[in-house]
N, CA, C and O atoms as CSV, one atom per row, in Angstrom:
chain,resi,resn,atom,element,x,y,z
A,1,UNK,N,N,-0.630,37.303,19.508
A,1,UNK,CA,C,0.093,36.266,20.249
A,1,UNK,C,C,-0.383,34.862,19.870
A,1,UNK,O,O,0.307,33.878,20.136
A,2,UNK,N,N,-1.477,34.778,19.294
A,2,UNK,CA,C,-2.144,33.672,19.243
A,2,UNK,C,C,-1.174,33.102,17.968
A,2,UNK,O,O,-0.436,32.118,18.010
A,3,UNK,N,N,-1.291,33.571,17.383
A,3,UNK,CA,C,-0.336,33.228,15.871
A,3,UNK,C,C,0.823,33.070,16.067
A,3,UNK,O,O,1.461,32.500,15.182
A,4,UNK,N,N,1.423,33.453,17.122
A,4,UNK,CA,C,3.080,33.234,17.151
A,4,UNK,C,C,2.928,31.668,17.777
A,4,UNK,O,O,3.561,30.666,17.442
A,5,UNK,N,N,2.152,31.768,18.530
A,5,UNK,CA,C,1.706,29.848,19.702
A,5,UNK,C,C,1.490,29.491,18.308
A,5,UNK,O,O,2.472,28.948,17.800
A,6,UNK,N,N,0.469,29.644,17.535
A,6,UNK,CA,C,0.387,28.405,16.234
A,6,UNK,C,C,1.434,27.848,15.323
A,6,UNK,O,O,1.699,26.666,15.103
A,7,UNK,N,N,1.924,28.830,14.883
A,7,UNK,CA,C,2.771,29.220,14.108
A,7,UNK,C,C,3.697,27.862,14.425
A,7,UNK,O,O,3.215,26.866,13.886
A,8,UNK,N,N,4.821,27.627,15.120
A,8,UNK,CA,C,5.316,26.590,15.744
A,8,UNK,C,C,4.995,25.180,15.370
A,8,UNK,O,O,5.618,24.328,14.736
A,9,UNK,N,N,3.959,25.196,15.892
A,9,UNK,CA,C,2.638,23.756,15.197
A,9,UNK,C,C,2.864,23.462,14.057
A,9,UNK,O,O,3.439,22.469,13.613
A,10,UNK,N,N,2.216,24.702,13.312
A,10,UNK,CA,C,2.211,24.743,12.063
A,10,UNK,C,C,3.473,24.224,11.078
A,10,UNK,O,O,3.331,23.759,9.947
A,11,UNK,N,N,4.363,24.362,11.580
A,11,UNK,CA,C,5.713,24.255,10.808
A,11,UNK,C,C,6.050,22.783,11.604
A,11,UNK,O,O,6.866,22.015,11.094
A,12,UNK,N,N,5.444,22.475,12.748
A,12,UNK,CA,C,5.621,20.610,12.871
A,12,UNK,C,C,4.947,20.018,12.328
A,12,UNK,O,O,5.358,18.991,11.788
A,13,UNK,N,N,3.688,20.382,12.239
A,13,UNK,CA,C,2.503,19.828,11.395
A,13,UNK,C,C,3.178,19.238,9.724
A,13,UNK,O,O,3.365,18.153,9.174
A,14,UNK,N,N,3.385,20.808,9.377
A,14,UNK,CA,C,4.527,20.803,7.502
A,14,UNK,C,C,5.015,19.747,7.419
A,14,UNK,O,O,4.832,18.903,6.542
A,15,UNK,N,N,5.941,19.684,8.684
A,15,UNK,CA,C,7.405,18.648,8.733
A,15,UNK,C,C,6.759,17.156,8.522
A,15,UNK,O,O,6.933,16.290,7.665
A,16,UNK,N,N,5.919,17.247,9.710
A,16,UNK,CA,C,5.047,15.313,9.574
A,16,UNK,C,C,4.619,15.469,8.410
A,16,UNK,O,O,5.001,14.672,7.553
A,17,UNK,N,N,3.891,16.323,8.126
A,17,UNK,CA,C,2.957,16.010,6.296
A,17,UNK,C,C,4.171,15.325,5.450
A,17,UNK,O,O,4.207,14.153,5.077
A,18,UNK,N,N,5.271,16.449,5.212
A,18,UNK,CA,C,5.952,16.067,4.226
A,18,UNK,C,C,6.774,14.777,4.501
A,18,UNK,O,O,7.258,14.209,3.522
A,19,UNK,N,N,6.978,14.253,5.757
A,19,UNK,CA,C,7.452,12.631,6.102
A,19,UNK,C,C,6.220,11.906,5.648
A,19,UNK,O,O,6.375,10.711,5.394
A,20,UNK,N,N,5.530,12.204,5.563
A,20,UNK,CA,C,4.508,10.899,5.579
A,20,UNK,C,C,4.279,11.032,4.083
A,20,UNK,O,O,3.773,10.086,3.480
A,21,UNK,N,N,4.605,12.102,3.471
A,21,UNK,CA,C,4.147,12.101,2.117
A,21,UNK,C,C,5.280,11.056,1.448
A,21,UNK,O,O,4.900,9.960,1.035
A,22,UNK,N,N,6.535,11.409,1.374
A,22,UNK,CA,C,7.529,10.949,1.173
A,22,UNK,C,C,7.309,9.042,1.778
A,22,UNK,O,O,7.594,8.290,0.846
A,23,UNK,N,N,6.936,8.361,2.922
A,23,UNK,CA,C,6.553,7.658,3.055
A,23,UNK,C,C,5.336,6.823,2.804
A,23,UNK,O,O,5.023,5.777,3.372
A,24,UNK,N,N,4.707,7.459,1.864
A,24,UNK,CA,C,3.776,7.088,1.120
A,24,UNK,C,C,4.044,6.948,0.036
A,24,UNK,O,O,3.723,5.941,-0.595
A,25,UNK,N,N,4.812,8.088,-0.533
A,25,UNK,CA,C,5.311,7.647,-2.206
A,25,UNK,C,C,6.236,6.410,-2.337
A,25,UNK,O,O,6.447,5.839,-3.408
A,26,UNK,N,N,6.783,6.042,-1.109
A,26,UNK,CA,C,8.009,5.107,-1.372
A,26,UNK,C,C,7.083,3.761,-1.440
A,26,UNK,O,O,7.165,2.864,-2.278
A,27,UNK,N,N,5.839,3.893,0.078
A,27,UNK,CA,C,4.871,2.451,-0.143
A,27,UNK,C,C,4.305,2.686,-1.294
A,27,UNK,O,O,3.959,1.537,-1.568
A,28,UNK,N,N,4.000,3.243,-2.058
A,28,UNK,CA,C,2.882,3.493,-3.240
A,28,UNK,C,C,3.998,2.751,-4.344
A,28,UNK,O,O,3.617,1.825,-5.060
A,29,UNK,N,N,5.107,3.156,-4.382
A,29,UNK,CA,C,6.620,2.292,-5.335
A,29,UNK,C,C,6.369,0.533,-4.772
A,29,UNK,O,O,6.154,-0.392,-5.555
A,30,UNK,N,N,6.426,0.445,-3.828
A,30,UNK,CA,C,6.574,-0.681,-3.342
A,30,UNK,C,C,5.167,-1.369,-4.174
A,30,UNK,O,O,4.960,-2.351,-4.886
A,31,UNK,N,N,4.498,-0.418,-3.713
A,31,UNK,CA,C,2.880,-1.144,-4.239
A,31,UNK,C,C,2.598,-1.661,-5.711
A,31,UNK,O,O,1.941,-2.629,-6.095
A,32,UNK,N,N,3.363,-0.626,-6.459
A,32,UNK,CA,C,3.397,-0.969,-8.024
A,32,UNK,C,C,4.038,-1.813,-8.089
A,32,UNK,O,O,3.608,-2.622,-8.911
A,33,UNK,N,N,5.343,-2.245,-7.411
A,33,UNK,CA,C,5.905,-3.560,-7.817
A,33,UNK,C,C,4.809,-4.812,-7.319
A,33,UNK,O,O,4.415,-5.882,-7.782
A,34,UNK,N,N,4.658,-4.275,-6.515
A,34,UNK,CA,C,3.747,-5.773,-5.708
A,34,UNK,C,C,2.876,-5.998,-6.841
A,34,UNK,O,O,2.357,-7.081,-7.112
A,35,UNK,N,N,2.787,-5.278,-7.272
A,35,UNK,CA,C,1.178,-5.422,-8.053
A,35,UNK,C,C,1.444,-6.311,-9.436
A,35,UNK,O,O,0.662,-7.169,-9.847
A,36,UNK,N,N,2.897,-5.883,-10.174
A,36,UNK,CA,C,2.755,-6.479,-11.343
A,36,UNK,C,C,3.312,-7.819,-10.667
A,36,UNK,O,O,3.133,-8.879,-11.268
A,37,UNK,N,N,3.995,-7.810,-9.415
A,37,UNK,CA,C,4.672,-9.656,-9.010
A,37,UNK,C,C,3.126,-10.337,-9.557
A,37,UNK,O,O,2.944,-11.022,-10.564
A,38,UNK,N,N,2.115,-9.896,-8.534
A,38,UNK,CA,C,1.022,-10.426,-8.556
A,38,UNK,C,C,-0.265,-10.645,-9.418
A,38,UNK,O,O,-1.281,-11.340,-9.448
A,39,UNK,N,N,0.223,-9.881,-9.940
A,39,UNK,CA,C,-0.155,-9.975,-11.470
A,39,UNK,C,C,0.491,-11.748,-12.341
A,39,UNK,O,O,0.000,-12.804,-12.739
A,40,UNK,N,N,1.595,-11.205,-12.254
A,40,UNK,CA,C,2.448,-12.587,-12.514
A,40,UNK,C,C,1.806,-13.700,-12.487
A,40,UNK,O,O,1.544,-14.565,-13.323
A,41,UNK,N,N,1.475,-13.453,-10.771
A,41,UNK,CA,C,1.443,-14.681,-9.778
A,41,UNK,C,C,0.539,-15.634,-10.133
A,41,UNK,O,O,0.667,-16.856,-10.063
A,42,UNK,N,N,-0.997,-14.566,-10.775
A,42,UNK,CA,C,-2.189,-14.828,-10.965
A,42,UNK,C,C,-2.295,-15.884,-12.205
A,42,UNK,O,O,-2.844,-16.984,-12.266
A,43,UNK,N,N,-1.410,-14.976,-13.370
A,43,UNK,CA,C,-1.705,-15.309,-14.676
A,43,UNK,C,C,-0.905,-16.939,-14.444
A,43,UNK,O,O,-1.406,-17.928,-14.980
A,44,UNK,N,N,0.305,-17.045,-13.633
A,44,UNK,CA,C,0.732,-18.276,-13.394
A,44,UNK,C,C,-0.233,-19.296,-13.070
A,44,UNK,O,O,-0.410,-20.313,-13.741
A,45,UNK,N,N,-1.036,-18.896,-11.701
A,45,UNK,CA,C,-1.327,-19.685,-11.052
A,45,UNK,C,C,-3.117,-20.197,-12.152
A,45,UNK,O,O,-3.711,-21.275,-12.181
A,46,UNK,N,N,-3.310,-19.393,-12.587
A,46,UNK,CA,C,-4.622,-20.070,-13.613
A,46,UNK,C,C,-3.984,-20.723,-15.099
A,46,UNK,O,O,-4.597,-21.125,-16.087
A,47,UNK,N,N,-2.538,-20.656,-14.837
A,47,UNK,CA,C,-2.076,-21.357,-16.164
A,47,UNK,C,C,-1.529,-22.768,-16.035
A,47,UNK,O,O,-1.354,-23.562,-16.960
A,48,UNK,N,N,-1.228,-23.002,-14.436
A,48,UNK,CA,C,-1.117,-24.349,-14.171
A,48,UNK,C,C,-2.189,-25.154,-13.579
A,48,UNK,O,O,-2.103,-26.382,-13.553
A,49,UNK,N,N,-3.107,-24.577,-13.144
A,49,UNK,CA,C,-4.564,-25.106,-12.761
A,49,UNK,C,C,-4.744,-26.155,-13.848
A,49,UNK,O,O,-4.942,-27.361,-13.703
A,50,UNK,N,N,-4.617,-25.342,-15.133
A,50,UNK,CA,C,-5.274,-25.614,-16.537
A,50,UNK,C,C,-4.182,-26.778,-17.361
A,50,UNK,O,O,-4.493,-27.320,-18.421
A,51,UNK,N,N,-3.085,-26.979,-16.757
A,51,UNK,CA,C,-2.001,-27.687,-17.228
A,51,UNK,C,C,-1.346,-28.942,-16.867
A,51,UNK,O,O,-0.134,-29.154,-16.884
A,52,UNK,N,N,-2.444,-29.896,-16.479
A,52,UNK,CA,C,-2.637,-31.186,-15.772
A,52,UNK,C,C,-1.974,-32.189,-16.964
A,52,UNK,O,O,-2.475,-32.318,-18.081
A,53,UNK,N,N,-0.864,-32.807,-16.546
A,53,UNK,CA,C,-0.556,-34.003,-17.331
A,53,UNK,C,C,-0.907,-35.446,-16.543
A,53,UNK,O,O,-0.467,-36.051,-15.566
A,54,UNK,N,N,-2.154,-35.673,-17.731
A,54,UNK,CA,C,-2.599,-37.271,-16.742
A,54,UNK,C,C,-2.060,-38.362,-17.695
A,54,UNK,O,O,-2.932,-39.129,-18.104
A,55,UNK,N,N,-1.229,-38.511,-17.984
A,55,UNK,CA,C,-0.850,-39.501,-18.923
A,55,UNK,C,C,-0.367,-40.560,-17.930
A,55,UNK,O,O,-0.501,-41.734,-18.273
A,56,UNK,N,N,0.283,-40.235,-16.511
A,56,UNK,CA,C,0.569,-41.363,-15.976
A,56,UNK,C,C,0.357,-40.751,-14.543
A,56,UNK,O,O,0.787,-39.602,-14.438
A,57,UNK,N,N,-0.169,-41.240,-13.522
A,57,UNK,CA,C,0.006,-41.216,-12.212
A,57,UNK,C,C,0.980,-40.732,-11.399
A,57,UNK,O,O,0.793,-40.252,-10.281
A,58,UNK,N,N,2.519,-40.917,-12.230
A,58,UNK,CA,C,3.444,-39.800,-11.199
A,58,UNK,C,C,3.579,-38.519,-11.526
A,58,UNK,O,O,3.767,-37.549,-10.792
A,59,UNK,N,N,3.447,-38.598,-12.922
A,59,UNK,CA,C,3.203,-36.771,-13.855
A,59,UNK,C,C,2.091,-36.244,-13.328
A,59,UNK,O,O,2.281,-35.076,-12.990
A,60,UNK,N,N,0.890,-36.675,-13.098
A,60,UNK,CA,C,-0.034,-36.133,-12.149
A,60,UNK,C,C,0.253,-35.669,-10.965
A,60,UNK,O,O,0.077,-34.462,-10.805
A,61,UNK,N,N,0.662,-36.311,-10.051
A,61,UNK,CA,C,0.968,-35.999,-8.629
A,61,UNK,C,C,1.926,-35.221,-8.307
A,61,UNK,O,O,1.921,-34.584,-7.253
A,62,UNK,N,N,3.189,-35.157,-9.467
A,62,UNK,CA,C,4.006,-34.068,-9.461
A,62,UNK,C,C,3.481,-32.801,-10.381
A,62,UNK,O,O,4.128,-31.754,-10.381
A,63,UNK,N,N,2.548,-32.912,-10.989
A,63,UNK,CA,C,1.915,-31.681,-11.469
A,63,UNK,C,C,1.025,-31.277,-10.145
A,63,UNK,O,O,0.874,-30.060,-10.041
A,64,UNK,N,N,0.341,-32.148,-9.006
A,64,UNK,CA,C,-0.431,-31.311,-8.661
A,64,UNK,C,C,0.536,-30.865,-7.584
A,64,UNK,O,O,0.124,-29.713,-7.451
A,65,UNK,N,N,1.233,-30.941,-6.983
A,65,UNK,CA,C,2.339,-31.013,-6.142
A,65,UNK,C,C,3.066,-29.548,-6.481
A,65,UNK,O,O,3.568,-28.889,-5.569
A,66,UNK,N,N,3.081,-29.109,-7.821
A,66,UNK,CA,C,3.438,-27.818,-8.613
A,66,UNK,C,C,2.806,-26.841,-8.540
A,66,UNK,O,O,3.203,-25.678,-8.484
A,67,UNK,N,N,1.171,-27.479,-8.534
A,67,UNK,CA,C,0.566,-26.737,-8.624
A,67,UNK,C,C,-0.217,-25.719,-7.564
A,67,UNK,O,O,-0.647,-24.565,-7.536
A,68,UNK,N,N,-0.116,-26.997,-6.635
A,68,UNK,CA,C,-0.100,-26.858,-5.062
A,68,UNK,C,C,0.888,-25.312,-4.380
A,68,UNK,O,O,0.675,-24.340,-3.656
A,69,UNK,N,N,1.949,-25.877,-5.135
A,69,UNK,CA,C,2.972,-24.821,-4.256
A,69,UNK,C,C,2.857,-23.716,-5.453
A,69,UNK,O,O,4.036,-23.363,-5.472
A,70,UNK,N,N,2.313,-23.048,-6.317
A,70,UNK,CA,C,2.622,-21.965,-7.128
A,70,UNK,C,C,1.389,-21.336,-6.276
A,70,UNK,O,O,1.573,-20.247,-5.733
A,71,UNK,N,N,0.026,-22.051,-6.132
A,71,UNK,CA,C,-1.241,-21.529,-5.862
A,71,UNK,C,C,-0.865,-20.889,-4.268
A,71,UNK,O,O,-1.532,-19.926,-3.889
A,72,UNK,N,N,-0.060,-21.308,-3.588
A,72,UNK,CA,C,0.310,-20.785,-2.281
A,72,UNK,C,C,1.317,-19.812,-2.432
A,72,UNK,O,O,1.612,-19.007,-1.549
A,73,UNK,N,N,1.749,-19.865,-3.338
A,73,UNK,CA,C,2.772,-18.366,-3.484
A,73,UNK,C,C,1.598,-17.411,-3.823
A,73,UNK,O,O,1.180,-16.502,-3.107
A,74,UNK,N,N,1.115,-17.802,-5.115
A,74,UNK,CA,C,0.224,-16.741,-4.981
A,74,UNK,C,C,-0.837,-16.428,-4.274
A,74,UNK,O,O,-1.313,-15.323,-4.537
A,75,UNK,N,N,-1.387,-17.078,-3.420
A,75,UNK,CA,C,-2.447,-16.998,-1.971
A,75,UNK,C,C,-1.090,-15.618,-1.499
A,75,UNK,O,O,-1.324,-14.470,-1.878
A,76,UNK,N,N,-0.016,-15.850,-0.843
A,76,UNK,CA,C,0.943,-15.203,-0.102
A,76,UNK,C,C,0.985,-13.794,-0.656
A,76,UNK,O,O,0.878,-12.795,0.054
A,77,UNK,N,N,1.152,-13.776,-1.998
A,77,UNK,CA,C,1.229,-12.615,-2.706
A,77,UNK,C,C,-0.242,-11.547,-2.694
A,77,UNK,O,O,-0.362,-10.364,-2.378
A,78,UNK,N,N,-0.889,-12.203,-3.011
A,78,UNK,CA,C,-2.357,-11.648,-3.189
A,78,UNK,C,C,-2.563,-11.002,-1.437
A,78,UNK,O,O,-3.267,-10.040,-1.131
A,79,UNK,N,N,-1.987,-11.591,-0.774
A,79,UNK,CA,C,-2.750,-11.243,1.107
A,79,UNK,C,C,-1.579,-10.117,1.307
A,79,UNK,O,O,-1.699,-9.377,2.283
A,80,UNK,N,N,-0.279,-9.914,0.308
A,80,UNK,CA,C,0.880,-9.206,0.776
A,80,UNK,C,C,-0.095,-7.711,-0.117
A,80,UNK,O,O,-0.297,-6.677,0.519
A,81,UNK,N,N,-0.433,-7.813,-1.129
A,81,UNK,CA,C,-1.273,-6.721,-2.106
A,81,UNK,C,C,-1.970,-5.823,-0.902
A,81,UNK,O,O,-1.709,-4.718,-0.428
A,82,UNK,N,N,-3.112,-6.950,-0.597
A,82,UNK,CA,C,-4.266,-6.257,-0.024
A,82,UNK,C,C,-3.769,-5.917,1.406
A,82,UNK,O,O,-4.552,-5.127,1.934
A,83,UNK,N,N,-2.339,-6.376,2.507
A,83,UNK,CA,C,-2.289,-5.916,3.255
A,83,UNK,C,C,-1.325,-4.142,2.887
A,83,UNK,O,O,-1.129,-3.265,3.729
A,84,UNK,N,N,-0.957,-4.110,1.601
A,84,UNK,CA,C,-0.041,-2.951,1.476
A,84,UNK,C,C,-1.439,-1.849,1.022
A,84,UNK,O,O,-1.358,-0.658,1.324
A,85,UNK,N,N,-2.332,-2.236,0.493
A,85,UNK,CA,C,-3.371,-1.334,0.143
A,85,UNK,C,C,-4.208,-0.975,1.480
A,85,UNK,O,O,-4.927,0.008,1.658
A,86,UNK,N,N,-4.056,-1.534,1.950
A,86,UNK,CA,C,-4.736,-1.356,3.672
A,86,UNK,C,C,-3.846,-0.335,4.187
A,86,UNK,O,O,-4.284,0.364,5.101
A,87,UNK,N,N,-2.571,-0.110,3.722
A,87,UNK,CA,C,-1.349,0.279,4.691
A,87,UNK,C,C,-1.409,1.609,3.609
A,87,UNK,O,O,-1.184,2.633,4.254
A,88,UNK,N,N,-1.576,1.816,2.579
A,88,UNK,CA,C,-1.974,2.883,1.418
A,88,UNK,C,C,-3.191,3.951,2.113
A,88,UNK,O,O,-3.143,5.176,2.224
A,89,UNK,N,N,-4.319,2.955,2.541
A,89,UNK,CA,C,-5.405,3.375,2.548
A,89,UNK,C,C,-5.200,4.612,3.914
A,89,UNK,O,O,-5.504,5.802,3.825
A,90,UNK,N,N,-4.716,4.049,4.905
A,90,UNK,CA,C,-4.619,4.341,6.233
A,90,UNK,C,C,-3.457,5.622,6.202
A,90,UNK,O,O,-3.526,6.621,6.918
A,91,UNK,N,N,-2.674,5.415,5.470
A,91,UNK,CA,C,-1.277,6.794,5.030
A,91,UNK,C,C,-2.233,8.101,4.111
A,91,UNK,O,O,-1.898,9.284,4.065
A,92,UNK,N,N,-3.420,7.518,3.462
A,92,UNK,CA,C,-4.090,8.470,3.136
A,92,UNK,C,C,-4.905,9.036,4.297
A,92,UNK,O,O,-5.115,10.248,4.330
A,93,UNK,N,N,-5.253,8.441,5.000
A,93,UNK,CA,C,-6.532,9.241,5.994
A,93,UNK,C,C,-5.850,9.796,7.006
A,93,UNK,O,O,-6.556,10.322,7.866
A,94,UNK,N,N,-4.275,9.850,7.219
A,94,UNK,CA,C,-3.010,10.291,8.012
A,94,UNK,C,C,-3.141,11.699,7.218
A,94,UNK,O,O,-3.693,12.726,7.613
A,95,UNK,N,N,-2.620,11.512,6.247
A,95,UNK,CA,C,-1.855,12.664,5.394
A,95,UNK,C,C,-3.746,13.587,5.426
A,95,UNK,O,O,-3.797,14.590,6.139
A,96,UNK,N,N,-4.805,13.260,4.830
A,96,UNK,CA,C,-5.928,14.476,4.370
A,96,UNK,C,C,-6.089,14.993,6.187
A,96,UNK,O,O,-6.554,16.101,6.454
A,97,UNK,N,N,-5.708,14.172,7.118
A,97,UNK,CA,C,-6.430,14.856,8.353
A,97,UNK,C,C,-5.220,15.407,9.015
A,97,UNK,O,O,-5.595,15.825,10.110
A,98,UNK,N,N,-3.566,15.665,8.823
A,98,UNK,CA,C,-2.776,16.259,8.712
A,98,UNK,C,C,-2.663,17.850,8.322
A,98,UNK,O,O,-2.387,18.958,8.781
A,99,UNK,N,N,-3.084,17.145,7.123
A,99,UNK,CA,C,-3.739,18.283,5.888
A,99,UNK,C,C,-4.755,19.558,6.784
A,99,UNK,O,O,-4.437,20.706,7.095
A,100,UNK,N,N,-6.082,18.787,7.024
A,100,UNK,CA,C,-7.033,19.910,7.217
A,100,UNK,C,C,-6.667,20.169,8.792
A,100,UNK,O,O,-7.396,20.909,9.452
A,101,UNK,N,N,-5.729,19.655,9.274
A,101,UNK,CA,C,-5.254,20.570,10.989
A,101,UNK,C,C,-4.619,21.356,10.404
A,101,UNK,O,O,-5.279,22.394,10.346
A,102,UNK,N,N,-3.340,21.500,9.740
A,102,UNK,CA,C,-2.890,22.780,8.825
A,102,UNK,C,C,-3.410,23.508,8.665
A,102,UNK,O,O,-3.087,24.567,9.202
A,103,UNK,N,N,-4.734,23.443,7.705
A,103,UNK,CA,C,-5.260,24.335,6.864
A,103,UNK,C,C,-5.903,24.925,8.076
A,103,UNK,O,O,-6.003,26.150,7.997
A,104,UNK,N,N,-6.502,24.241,9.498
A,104,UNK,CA,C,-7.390,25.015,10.434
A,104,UNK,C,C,-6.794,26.046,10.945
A,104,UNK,O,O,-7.315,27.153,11.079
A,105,UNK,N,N,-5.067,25.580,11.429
A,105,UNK,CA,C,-4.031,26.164,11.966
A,105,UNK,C,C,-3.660,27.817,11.412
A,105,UNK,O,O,-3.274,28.841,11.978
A,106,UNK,N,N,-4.020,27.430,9.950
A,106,UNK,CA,C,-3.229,28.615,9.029
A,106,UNK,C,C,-4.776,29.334,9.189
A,106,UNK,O,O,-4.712,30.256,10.002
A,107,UNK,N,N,-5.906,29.182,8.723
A,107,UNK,CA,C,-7.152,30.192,9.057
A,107,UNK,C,C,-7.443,30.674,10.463
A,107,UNK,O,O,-8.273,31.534,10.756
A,108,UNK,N,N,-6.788,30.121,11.157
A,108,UNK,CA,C,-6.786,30.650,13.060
A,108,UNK,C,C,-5.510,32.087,12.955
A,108,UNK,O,O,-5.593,33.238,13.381
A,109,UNK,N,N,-4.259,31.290,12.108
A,109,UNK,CA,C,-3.170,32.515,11.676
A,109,UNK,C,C,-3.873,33.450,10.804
A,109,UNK,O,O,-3.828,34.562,11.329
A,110,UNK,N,N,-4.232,33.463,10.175
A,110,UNK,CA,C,-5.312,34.521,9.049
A,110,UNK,C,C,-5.754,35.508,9.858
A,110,UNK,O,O,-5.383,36.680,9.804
A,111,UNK,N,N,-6.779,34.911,10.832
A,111,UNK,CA,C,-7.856,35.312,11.443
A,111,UNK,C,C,-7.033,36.841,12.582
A,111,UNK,O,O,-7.185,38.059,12.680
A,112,UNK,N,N,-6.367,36.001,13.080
A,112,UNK,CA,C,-5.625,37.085,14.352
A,112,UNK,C,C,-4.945,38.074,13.545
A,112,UNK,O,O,-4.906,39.228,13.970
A,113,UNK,N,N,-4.532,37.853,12.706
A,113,UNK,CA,C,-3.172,38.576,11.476
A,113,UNK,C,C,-4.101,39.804,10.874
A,113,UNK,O,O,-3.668,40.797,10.290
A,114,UNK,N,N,-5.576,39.475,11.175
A,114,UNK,CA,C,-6.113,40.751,9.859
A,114,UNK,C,C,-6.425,41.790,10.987
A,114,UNK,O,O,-6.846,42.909,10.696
């Protein structure tokens, strides 16, 4: 009897795993894009640091003015990375402790079954 009560679980347990798996592969897609934006973002933002025209006082101020607003996209981008890897990290420690209630579930079914 004990196995027929688990059993039930067990097959809700399946169901969440495989949503969350599926919702992880889609953030993990999301994540690879984020990653090469920011990638981008980076190689941009240390290429206009480096790309100061001082020849006159308004080319300056509209370079830093450029430079200003690329370095804040990529500040934005870089905090969007590390909050989706946070959100990665946390869908993993969902899914392995998902995981080993299953696996406890199915050795409790084992156990009564032999």
């Amino acid at each position: 009897t004990q196995a027929k009560t688990l059993f039930p679980y067990t097959t809700l347990f399946r169901s969440k795993l495989n949503k969350l798996q599926l919702d992880y592969e889609k953030a993990k897609a999301d994540y690879d894009d984020i990653i090469s934006k920011v990638a981008d973002a980076n190689a941009e933002a240390n290429m206009v640091t480096t790309d100061f025209n001082t020849s006159d006082a308004s080319s300056t101020v509209k370079d830093a003015k450029d430079t200003i607003k690329k370095l804040k996209a990529t500040k934005a981008a870089n905090k969007k990375l590390a909050k989706m890897q946070k959100k990665l990290s946390k869908m993993q420690k969902k899914i392995a402790k998902l995981q080993s209630r299953i696996d406890d579930m199915n050795k409790k079914i084992k156990f009564v079954n032999q």
